[in-house]
C-alpha positions in Angstrom: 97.9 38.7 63.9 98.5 41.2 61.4 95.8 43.4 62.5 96.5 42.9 66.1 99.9 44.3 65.7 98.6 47.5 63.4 96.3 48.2 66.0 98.6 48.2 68.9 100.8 50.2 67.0 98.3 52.6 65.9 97.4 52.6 69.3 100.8 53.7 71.0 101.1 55.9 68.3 98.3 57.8 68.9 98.7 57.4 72.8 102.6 59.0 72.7 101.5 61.6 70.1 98.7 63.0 72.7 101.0 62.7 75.8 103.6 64.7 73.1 100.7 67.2 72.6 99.5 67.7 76.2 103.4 68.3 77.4 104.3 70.4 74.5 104.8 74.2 74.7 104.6 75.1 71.5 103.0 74.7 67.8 104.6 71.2 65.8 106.6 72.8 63.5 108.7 75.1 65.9 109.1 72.4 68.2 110.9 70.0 65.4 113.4 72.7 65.1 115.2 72.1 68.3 118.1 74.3 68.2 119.0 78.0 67.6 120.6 78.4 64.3 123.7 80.7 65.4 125.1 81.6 62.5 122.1 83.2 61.7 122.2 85.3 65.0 125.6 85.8 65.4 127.2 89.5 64.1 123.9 90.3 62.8 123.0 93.9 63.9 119.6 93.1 66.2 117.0 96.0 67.0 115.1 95.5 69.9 112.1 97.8 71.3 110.3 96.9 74.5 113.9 96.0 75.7 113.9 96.8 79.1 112.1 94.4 80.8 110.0 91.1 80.5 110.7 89.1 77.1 112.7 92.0 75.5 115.2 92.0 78.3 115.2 88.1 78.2 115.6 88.4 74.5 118.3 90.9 74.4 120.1 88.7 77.0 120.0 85.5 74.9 120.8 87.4 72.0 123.7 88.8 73.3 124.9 85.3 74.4 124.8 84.6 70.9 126.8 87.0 70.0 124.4 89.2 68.3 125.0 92.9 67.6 122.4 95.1 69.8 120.3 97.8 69.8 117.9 97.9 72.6 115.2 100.3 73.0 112.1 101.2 75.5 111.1 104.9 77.0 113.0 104.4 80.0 116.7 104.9 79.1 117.9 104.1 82.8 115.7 100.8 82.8 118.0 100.2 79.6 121.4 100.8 80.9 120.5 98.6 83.3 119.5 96.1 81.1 122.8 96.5 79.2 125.2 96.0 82.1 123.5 92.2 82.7 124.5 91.4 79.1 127.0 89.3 77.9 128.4 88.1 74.8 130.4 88.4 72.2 129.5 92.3 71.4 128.4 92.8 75.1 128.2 95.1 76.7 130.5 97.3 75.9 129.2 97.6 71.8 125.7 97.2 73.0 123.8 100.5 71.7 120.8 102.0 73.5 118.2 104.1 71.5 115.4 105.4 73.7 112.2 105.5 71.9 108.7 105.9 72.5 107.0 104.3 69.0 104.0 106.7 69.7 105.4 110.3 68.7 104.8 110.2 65.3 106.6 109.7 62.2 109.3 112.5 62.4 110.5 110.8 65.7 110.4 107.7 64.8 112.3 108.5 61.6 115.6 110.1 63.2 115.4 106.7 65.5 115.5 104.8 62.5 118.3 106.5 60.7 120.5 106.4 64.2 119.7 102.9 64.4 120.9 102.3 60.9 123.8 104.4 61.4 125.5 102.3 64.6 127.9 99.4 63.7 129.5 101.2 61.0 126.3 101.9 59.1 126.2 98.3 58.9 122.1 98.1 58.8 119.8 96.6 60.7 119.4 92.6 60.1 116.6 92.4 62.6 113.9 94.2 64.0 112.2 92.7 66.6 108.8 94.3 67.6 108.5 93.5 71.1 107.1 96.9 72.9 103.4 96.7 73.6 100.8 98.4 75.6 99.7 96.3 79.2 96.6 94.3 78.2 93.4 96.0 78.7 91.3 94.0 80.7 87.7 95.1 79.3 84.6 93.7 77.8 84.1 94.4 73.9 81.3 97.3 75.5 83.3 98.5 78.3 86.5 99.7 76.3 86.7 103.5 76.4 87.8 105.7 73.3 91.2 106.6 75.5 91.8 102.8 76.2 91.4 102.4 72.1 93.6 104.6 70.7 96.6 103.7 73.6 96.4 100.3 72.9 96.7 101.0 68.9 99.1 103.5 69.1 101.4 101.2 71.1 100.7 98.1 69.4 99.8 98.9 65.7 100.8 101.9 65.0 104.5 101.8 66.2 105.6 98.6 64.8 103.7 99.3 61.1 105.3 103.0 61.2 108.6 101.9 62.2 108.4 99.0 59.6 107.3 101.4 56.9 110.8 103.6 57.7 113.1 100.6 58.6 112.1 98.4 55.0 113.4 100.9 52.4 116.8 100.4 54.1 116.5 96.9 54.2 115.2 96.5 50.5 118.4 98.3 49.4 120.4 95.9 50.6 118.4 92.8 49.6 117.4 91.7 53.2 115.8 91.8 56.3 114.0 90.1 58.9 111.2 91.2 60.9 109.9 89.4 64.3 106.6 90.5 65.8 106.2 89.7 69.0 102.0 88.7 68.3 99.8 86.7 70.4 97.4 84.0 71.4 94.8 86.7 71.5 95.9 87.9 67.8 94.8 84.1 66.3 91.8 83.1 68.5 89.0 84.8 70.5 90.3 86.3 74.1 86.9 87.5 76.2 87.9 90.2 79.0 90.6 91.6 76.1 88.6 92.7 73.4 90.7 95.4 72.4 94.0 93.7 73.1 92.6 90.8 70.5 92.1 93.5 68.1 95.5 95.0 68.0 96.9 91.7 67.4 94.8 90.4 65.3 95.4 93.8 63.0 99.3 93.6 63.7 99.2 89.7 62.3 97.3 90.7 58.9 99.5 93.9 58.1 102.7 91.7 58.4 101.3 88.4 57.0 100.8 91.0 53.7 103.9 92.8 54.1 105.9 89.1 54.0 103.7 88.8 51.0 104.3 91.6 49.2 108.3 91.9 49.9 109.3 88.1 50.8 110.9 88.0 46.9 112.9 91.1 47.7 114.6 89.6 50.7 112.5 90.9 53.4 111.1 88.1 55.8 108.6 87.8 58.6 108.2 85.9 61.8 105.2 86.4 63.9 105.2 84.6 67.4 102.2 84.0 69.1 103.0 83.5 72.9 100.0 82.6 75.0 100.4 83.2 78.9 104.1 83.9 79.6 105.2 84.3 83.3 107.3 87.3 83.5 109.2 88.8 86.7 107.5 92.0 88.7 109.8 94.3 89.9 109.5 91.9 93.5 110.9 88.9 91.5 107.8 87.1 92.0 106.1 86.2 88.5 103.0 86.5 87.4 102.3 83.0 87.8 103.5 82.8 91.4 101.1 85.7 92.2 98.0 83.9 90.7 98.6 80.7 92.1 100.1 77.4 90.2 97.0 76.5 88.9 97.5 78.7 85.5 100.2 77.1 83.8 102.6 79.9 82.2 105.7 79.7 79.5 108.8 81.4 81.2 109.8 84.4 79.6 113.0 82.4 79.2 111.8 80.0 77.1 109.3 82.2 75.7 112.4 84.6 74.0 114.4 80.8 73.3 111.2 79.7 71.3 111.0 82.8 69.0 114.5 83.0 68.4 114.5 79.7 67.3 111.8 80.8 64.9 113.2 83.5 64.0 116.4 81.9 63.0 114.6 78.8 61.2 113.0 81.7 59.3 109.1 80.2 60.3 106.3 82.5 59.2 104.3 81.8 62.4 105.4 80.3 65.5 102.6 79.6 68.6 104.1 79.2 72.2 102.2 78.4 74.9 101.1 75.2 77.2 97.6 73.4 77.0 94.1 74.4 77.0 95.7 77.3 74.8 97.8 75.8 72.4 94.7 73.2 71.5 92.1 76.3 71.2 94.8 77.8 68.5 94.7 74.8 66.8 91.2 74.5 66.4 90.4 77.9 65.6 92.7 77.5 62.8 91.9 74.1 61.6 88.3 73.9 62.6 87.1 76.8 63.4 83.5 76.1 63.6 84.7 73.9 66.8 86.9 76.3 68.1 84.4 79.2 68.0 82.2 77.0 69.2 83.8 76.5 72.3 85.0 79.8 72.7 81.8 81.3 72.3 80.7 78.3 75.8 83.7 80.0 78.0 83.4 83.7 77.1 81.0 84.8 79.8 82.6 82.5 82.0 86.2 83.9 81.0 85.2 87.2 81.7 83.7 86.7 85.2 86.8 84.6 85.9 88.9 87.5 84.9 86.5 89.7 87.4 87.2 87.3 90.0 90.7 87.4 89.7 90.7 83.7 88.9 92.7 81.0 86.5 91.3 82.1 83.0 93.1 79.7 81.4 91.1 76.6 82.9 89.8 73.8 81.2 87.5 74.3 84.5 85.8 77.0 82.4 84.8 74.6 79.7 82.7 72.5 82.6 81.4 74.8 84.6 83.9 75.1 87.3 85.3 79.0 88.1 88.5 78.2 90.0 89.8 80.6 92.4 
């Protein structure tokens, strides 16, 4: 009887714990967190870049509501003014500040940015820095990329978060704290065929601030990299990307997506994955088994990239059995 009733409960156990797994958008540990930690949002000066549309704008938008202090940032400063006149909150929008900035023109640049940016709110500091501006994905082979592709999809990626990071921490170390959030991804923890390059960059943005937490996590300074997978964000139609490739890929809103990582963010997690099923689950064994999750990513990577060709659902299990869905 005994062992009748262990196995029925081992049973629904595991049952609920894989319908939990197949539903869920994001890794274990964020999920458990639930809930925003306000205070740890609220008043604290918040640097945004990559602020004028997509996640950034959803971010500075749910920041705002909780009643964060903003700077928001991206090359277009009338994309941003726009941007600031949707927010609202406690500091918004009349103390929101807008710094344009482009993170590729070099360290002299990006220096005066920094020292505005530490000079708004009274010369309060930056709390936050959220590194959210990246370059549009590359869709190329690993052979395909072009020196030109390269070096735009560093510059944007790499090189402008690490130099403004480099400039921002000093300040940040004086004072005894700071956070950083990177906005990573899926393609920075696992294989992504058709993005070489894109993989790359984020793969070389998650070891520099994985070190730099490292290094400076003693002196106050902490890091939070998020790892979105497919996010469906708006076009400038209002359709999203989802809508436009059919229902069959299964995206994160960017609403939720920007929820997630400030709920990582104020939980203080190292690492935070978001995104729905096949690609949570390849995450998961890439990190945990990775001779499995190579494995299968090395069975879908032709497959991936022809999908990708096609214009097709690259996120299908489909891929896995053979099946190139349209």
């Amino acid at each position: 009887m005994l062992t009748l009733l262990l196995s029925s409960f081992f049973l629904s156990s595991f049952i609920g714990f894989s319908y939990l797994f197949l539903k869920a958008d994001g890794d274990f540990t964020l999920l458990s967190k639930k809930d925003v930690k306000r205070e740890e949002i609220e008043d604290k000066v918040i640097w945004i870049t990559g602020a004028s549309r997509g996640i950034g704008a959803v971010l500075a938008k749910q920041l705002a509501n909780l009643g964060a202090k903003l700077i928001i940032s991206a090359r277009n400063e009338a994309d941003l003014q726009r941007v600031k006149n949707q927010l609202t909150g406690k500091h918004a929008p009349h103390d929101v500040m807008i710094l344009p900035l482009d993170v590729t023109l070099g360290e002299d640049y990006l220096r005066e940015a920094v020292e505005k940016a530490e000079s708004f709110f009274g010369g309060s500091g930056v709390d936050y820095m959220f590194h959210n501006a990246a370059f549009e994905r590359p869709k190329t082979t690993a052979l395909d990329v072009t020196e030109d592709s390269l070096k735009a999809t560093f510059d944007v990626n790499v090189m402008g978060p690490i130099s403004l990071t480099r400039l921002l921490a000093p300040y940040m170390l004086k004072r005894g704290r700071g956070h950083f959030v990177v906005m990573s991804s899926a393609a920075g923890k696992a294989p992504a065929p058709g993005q070489a390059v894109y993989s790359a960059s984020k793969f070389a943005v998650n070891g520099y601030f994985h070190t730099l937490r490292s290094e400076l996590c003693r002196k106050g300074i902490k890091v939070t990299i998020v790892c979105p997978g497919p996010v469906a964000t708006s076009t400038s139609s209002g359709a999203s990307i989802s809508e436009q490739k059919g229902s069959a890929e299964k995206r994160v809103s960017s609403e939720r997506c920007a929820e997630l990582t400030i709920i990582a963010a104020s939980h203080g997690l190292k690492e935070a994955w978001i995104s729905y099923q096949p690609v949570l689950l390849v995450m998961y064994l890439v990190q945990y088994t990775p001779t499995v999750g190579y494995w299968l990513m090395d069975k879908i990577g032709e497959k991936r990239v022809e999908a990708a060709a096609q214009k097709g659902n690259t996120y299908s299990m489909g891929l896995l059995f053979g099946q190139k869905k349209e």
